[in-house]
C-alpha positions in Angstrom: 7.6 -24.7 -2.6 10.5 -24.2 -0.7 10.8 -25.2 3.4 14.1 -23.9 3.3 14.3 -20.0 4.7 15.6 -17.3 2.3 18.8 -16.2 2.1 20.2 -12.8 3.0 22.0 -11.3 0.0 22.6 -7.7 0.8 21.7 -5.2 3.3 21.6 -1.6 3.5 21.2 1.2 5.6 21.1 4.9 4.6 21.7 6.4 8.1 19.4 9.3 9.7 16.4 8.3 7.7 13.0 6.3 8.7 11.5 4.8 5.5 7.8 4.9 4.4 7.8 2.3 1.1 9.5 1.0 -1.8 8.9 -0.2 -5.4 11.2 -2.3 -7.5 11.7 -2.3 -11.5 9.6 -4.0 -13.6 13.0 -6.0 -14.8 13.8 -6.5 -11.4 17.2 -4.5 -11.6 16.6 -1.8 -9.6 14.6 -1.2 -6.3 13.8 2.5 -5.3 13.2 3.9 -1.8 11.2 6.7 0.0 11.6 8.1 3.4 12.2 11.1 5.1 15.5 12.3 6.4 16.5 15.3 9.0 14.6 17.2 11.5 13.3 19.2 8.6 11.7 16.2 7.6 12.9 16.6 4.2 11.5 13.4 1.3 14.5 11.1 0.7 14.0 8.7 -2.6 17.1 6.2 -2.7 17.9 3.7 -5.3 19.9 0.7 -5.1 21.0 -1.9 -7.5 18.8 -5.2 -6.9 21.2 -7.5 -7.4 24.5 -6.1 -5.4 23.0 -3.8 -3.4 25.0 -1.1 -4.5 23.7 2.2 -3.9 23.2 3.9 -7.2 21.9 7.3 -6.1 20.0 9.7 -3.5 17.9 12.6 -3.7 16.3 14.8 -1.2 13.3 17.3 -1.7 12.8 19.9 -0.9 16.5 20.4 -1.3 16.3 23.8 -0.1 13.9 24.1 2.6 11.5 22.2 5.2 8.8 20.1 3.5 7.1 16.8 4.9 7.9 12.7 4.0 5.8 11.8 1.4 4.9 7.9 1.3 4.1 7.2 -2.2 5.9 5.9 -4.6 5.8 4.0 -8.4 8.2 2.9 -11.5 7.0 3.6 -15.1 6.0 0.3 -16.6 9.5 0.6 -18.7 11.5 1.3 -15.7 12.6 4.3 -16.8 11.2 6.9 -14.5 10.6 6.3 -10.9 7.6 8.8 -9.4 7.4 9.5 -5.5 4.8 12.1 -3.5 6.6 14.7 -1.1 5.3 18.0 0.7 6.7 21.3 0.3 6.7 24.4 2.8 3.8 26.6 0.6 4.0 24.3 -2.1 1.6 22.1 -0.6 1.3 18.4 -2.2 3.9 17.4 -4.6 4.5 14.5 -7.7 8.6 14.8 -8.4 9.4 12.2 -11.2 13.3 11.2 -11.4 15.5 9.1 -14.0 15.8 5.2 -12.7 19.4 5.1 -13.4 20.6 8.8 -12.6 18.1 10.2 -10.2 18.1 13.3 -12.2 15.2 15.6 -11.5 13.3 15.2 -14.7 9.9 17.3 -13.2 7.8 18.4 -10.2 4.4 19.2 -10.3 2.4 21.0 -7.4 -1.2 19.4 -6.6 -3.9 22.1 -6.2 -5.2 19.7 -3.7 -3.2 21.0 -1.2 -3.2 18.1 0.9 -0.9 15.3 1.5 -1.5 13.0 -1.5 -2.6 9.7 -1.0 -1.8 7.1 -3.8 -0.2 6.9 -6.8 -0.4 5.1 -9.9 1.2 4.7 -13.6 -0.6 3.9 -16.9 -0.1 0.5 -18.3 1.6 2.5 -21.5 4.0 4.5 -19.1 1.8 7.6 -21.0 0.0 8.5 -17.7 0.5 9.3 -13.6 -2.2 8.9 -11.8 -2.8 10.5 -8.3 -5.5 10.7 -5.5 -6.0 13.0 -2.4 -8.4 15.0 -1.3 -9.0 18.7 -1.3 -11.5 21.8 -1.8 -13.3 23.4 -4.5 -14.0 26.9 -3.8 -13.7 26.5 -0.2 -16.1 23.6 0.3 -15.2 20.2 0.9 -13.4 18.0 1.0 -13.9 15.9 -1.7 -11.7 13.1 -2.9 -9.9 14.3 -6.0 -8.0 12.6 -8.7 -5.2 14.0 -11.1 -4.2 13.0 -14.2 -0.4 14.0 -15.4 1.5 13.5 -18.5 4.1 11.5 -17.5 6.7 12.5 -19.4 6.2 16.5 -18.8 4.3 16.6 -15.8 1.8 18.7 -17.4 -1.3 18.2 -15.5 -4.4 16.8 -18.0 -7.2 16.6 -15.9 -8.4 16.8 -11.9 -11.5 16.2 -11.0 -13.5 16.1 -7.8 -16.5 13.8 -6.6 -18.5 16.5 -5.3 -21.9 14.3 -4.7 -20.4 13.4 -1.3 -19.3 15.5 1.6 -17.4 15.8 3.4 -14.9 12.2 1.7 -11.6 11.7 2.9 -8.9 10.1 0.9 -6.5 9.9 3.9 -6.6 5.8 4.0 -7.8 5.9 0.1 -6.2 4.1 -2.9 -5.7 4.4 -6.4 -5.0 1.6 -8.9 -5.3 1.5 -13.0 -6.8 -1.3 -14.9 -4.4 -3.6 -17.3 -6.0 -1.9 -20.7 -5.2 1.3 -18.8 -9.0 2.6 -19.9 -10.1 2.8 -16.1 -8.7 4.8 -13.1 -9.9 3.4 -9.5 -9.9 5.7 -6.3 -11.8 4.6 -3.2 -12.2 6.4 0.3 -13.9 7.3 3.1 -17.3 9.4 3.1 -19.5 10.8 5.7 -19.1 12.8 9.2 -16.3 12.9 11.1 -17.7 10.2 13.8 -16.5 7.0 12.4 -19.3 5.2 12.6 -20.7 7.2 10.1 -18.3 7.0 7.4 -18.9 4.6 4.4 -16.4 3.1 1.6 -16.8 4.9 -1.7 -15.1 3.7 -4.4 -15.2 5.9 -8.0 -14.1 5.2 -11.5 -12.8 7.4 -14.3 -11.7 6.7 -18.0 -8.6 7.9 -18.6 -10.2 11.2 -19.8 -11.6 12.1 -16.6 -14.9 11.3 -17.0 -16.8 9.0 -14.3 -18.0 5.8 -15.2 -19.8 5.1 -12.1 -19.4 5.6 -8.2 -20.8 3.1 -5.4 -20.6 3.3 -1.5 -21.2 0.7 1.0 -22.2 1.3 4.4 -21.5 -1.4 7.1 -24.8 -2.6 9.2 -24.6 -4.0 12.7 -27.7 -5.1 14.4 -28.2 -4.5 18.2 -25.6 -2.1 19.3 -25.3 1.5 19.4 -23.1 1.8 16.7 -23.9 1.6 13.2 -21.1 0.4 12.2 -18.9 2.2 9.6 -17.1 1.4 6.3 -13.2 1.9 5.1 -11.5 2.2 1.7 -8.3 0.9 1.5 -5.7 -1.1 -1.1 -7.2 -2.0 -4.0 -6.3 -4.9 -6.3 -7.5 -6.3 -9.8 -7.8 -9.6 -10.8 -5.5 -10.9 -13.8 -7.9 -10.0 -16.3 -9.4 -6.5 -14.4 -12.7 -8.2 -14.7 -13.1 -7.7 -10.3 -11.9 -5.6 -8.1 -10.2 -6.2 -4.4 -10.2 -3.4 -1.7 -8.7 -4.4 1.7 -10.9 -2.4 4.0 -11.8 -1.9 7.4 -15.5 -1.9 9.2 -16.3 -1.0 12.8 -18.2 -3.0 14.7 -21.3 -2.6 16.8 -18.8 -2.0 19.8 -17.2 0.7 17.7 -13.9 -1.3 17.0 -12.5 -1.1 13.9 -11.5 -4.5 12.0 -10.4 -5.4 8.7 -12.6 -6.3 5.9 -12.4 -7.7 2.2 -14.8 -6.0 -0.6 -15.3 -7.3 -4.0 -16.9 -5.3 -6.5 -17.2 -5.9 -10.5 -15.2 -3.9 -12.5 -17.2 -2.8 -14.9 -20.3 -1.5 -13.1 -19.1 -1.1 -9.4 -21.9 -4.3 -8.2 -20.7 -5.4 -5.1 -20.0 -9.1 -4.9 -19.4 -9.6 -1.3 -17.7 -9.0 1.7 -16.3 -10.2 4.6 -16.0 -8.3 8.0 -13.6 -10.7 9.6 -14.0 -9.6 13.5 -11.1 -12.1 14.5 -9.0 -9.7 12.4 -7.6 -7.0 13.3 -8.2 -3.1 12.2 -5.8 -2.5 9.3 -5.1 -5.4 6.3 -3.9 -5.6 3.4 -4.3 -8.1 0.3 -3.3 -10.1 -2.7 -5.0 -12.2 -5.3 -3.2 -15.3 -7.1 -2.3 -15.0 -10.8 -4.7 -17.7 -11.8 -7.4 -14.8 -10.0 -8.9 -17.8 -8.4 -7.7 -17.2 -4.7 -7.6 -13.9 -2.7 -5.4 -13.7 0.5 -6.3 -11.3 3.2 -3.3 -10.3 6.1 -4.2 -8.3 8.9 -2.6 -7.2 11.9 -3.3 -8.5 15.3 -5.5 -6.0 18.1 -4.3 -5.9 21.5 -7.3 -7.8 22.8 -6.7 -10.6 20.6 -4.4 -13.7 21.5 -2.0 -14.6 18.8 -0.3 -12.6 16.3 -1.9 -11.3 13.0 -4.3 -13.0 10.5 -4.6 -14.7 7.3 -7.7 -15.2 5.3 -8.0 -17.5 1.8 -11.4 -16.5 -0.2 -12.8 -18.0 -3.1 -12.2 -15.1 -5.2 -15.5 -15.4 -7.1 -17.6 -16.1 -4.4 -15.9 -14.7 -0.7 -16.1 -18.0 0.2 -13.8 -18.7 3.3 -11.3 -21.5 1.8 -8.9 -21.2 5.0 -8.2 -19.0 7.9 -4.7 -18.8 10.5 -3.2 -17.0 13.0 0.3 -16.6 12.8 2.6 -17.0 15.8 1.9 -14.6 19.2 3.5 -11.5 19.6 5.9 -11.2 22.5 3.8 -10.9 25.4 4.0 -6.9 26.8 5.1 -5.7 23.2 3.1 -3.8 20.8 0.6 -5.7 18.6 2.0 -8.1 15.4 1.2 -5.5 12.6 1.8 -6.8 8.7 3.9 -4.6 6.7 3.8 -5.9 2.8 2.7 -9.3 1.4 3.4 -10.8 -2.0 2.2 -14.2 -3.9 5.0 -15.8 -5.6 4.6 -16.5 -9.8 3.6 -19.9 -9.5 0.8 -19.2 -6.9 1.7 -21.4 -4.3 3.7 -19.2 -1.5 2.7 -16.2 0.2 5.1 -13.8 1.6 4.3 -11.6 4.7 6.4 -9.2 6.5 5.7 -8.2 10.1 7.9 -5.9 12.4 10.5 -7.4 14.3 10.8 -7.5 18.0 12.5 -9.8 20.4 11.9 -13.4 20.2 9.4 -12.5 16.9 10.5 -12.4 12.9 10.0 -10.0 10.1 9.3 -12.5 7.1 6.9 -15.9 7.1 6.5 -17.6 3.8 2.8 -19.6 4.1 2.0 -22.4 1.4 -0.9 -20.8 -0.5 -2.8 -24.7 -0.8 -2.3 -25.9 2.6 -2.1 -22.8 4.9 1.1 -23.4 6.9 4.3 -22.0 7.6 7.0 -22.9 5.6 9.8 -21.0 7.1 10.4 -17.8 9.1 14.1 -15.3 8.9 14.7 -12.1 9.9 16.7 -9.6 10.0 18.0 -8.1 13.2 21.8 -6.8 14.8 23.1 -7.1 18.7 20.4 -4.5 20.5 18.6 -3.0 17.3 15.2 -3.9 16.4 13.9 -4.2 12.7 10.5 -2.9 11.7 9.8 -3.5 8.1 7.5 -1.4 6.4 7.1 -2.4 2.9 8.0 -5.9 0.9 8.0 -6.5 -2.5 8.9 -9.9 -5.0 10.9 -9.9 -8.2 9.0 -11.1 -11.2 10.3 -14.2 -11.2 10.2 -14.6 -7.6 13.8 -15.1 -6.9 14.6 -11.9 -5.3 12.7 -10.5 -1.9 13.1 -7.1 -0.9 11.8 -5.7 2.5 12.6 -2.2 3.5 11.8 -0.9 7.1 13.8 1.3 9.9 16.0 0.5 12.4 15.3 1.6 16.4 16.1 3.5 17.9 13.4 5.6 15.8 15.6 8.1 13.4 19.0 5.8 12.8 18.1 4.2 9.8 16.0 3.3 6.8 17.2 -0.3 6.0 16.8 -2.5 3.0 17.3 -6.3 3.0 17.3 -8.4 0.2 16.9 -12.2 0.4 17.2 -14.9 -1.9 14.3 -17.3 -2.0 
């Protein structure tokens, strides 16, 4: 571990455009991102060469007409294709898959969800795309749906809907595939519209379509008004897919809504156990060590809570609490510290967060993974322009950091920064 701060190798800026997310090559060669460009609010995927920066191509859909940002995107285990989510004026939900070194157009399939689609997810194998959203079946609804499409075609295989619950939203859902590729993961929320009501369901499909099982869990405060209700969010799988990892959110007796860490077996969808941290805030996110032993929770900070946002180390087995911090206040009188991306280097030992940028705060904090402190803080940030940063992601190797985010004023920019660690 390192207490010296990264290095800045390269920066970017494609002009006009606010970004959404960002995914890099498995070889670490290429980084892609998406974003949404114009007042036509048209998709923009951009992809730059990881090492020099050097902007290798752009493409804009719809090309022709006024569409919406999609904020999805993922790279073919080969590298080879690079798949992103867009909306099209009565097209509805799209899947557009491009060439990683060209950006040539190889297909676009239209979802018959025909809402905004919600995650995204390749096949070990590279055979198979993977998406979630949620729609209706003969005008009832809506039910969380998954799609299945060959990845090389775009031909859809299969879609199916969970029709056992209604109405389940997939608007804060996930989607994630596990490493024999034999099982598809999609969670959500189900129940009223009140939130209170709403409970985490999270489903899983073989790769045929067929359901393996489906469990829901339904938050339970004591002494309040409010039940309390339950929130799917990213999901992550241990090294050897055995367990499951969904950063969450709950809402409290008092109705506030805070991040919360679920564990579930793999296999059956038995809950383990879970943590409703209220000292965090209401969205997180979360990463497990390669060894699977430790899982590290980030969530942002609420404006009634001092401090900036919040870490969480769980024995990954057992939920127990191995460490908890607080990172560094916000600036008093600006908005809340929000996390945008984490990442656990190779070795196990430093964890990466980004948060936005204002004055006086930083966008990237590398914490020791063992002994819960800081080790250094950068960011990125020009003479009157602020940085938010809203995705992050680490090289295999861990040499290379990539956070991509938009400069303010709101509209000039969708920026990419590169750091050497």
């Amino acid at each position: 571990m390192s207490a010296t701060p990264a290095r800045q190798v390269w920066a970017r800026t494609l002009p006009g455009g606010t970004a959404v997310s960002e995914a890099l090559s498995p070889d670490g060669k290429r980084l892609f991102v998406l974003g949404y460009v114009g007042s036509a609010v048209k998709s923009e995927t951009v992809a730059y060469n990881a090492v020099t920066g050097a902007q290798l191509w752009a493409k804009t859909y719809p090309p022709e007409n006024a569409g919406g940002p999609g904020r999805e995107i993922a790279v073919s285990p080969h590298g080879e294709q690079v798949y992103v989510t867009a909306k099209s004026t009565g097209q509805g939900a799209v899947t557009i898959a491009y060439a990683a070194g060209t950006g040539r157009q190889l297909w676009v399939s239209r979802s018959k969800t025909g809402r905004l689609i919600t995650g995204l997810a390749v096949s070990p194998d590279g055979s198979t795309v993977y998406a979630t959203g949620s729609g209706r079946v003969s005008g009832n609804g809506p039910y969380i749906a998954v799609i299945a499409y060959d990845a090389a075609t775009g031909r859809q295989r299969w879609l199916r809907y969970y029709t056992k619950v209604k109405p389940a939203y997939a608007e804060n859902g996930a989607i994630a595939v596990s490493p024999d590729g034999s099982t598809v993961y999609v969670d959500g929320d189900a129940g009223a519209l009140l939130p209170s009501s709403f409970s985490l369901i999270l489903l899983a499909y073989q790769a045929t379509g067929t359901l393996k099982w489906a469990t829901r869990y339904s938050n339970r405060y004591t002494g309040g008004a409010y039940a309390g209700g339950a929130f799917g969010g990213r999901i992550v799988l241990g090294p050897a897919g055995k367990d499951l990892y969904v950063a969450g959110a709950v809402s409290s007796k008092y109705g506030h809504h805070v991040a919360a860490t679920f564990a579930f077996r793999a296999a059956t969808g038995r809950r383990l156990w879970v943590d409703p941290d209220t000292a965090r805030g209401g969205d997180g996110d979360d990463a497990i060590t390669p060894d699977g032993h430790t899982v590290i929770a980030v969530a942002d900070r609420t404006s009634d809570r001092p401090g900036g946002y919040r870490i969480m180390s769980y024995n990954a087995s057992t939920g127990a609490t191995q460490w908890a911090r607080r990172a560094p206040a916000a600036v008093p009188g600006q908005p809340p510290n929000s996390t945008a991306g984490l990442a656990i280097d190779p070795r196990g030992d430093t964890l990466y967060v980004a948060s936005p940028e204002y004055e006086g705060g930083y966008d990237i904090a590398a914490w020791s993974v063992a002994r819960s402190t800081v080790l250094w803080t950068t960011s990125y940030a020009t003479a009157n322009v602020y940085y938010s940063p809203v995705a992050l992601a680490l090289s295999d190797d861990g040499a290379r950091l990539f956070v991509t985010g938009s400069v303010s004023p709101n509209g000039s920019g969708m920026t990419t920064v590169a750091y050497q660690t």
